[in-house]
C-alpha positions as CSV (number, residue, x, y, z in Angstrom):
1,X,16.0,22.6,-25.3
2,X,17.4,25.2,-22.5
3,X,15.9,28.3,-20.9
4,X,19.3,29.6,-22.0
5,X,19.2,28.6,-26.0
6,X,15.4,29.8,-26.1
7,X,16.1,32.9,-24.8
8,X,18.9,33.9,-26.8
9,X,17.1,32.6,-29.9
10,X,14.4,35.2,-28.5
11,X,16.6,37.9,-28.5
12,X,18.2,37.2,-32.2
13,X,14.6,37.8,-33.2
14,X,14.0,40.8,-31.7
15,X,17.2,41.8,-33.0
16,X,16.2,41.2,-36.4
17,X,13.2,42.7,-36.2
18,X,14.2,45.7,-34.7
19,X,16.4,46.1,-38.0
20,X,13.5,45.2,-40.8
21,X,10.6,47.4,-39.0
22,X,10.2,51.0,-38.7
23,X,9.1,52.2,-35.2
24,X,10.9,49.7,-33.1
25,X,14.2,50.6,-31.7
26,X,16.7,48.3,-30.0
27,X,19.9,50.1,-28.8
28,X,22.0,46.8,-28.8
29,X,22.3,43.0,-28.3
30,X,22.0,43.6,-24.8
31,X,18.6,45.5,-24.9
32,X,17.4,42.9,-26.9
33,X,18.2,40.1,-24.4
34,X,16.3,41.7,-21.9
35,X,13.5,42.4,-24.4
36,X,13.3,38.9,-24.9
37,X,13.2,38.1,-21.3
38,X,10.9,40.4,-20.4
39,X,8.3,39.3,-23.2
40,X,8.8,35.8,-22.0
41,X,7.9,37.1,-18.7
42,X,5.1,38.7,-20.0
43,X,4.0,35.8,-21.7
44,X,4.3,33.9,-18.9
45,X,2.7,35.5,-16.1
46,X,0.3,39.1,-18.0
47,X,-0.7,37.8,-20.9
48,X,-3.2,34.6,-19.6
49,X,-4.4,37.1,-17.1
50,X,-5.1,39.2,-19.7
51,X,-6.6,36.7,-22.1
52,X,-8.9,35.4,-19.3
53,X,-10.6,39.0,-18.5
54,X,-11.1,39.1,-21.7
55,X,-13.1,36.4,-23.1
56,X,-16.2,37.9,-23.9
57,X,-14.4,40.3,-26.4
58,X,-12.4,37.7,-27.8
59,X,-15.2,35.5,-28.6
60,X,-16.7,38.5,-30.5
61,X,-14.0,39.6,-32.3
62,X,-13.5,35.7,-33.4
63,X,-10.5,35.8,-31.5
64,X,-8.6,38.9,-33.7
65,X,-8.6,40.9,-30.4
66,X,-5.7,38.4,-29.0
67,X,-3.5,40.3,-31.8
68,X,-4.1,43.1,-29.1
69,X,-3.2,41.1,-26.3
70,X,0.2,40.9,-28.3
71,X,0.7,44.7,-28.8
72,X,-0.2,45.6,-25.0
73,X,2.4,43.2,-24.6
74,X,4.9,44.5,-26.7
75,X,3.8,47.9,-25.6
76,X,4.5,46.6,-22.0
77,X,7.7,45.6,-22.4
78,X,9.0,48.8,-24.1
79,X,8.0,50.7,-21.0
80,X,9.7,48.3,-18.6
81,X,13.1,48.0,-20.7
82,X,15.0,52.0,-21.4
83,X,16.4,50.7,-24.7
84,X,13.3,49.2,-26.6
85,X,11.3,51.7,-27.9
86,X,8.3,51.4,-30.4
87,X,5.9,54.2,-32.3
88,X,3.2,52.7,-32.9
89,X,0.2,50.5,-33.0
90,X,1.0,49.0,-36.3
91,X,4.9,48.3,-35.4
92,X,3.9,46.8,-32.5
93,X,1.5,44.6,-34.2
94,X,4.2,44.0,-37.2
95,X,7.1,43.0,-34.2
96,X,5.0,40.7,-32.9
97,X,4.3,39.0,-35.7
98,X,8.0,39.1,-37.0
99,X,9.2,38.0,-33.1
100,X,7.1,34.8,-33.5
101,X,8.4,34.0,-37.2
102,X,11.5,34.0,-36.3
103,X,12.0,32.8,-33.5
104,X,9.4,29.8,-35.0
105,X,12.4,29.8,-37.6
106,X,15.5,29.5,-35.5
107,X,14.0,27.5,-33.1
108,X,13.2,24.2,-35.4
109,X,16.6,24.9,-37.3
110,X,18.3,24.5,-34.2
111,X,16.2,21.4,-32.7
């Protein structure tokens, strides 16, 4: 499947979770494009960096602590893009979770 297809499947998820969860904010389609290619960015390029420098707690945590790897993410991401906002910890960890759902969703309906 395409760049293109996955990362408008991205952004319909954020989109949808930005309606369903309190705390996030998406002003529009639009914001939630970029959103979507920001994460994936993110994803792509932060997040093993972050992952690897963080082993130690990872391992000790049996691995929950990569659930906070996902909200610095999200966090991230908010602060890069004007109209993505999120209030907290909890909405963060909830958007994340939803993000991956459906996108998970979409993406074997449409494959």
């Amino acid at each position: 499947m395409g760049i293109i297809v996955r990362i408008l499947i991205s952004a319909v998820a954020v989109y949808i979770a930005s309606r369903f969860i309190p705390g996030i904010r998406v002003s529009g389609f639009e914001s939630a494009l970029i959103v979507a290619i920001v994460l994936g960015l993110l994803n792509a390029f932060i997040k093993p960096i972050l992952v690897i420098l963080t082993i130690p707690i990872t391992i000790v945590t049996l691995g929950l602590f990569l659930l906070v790897i996902n909200v610095i993410m999200v966090y991230l991401a908010a602060y890069l893009v004007s109209g993505f906002s999120v209030s907290n910890f909890v909405a963060a960890l909830l958007f994340s979770f939803v993000v991956s759902i459906v996108t998970w969703i979409i993406d074997s309906i449409v494959s």
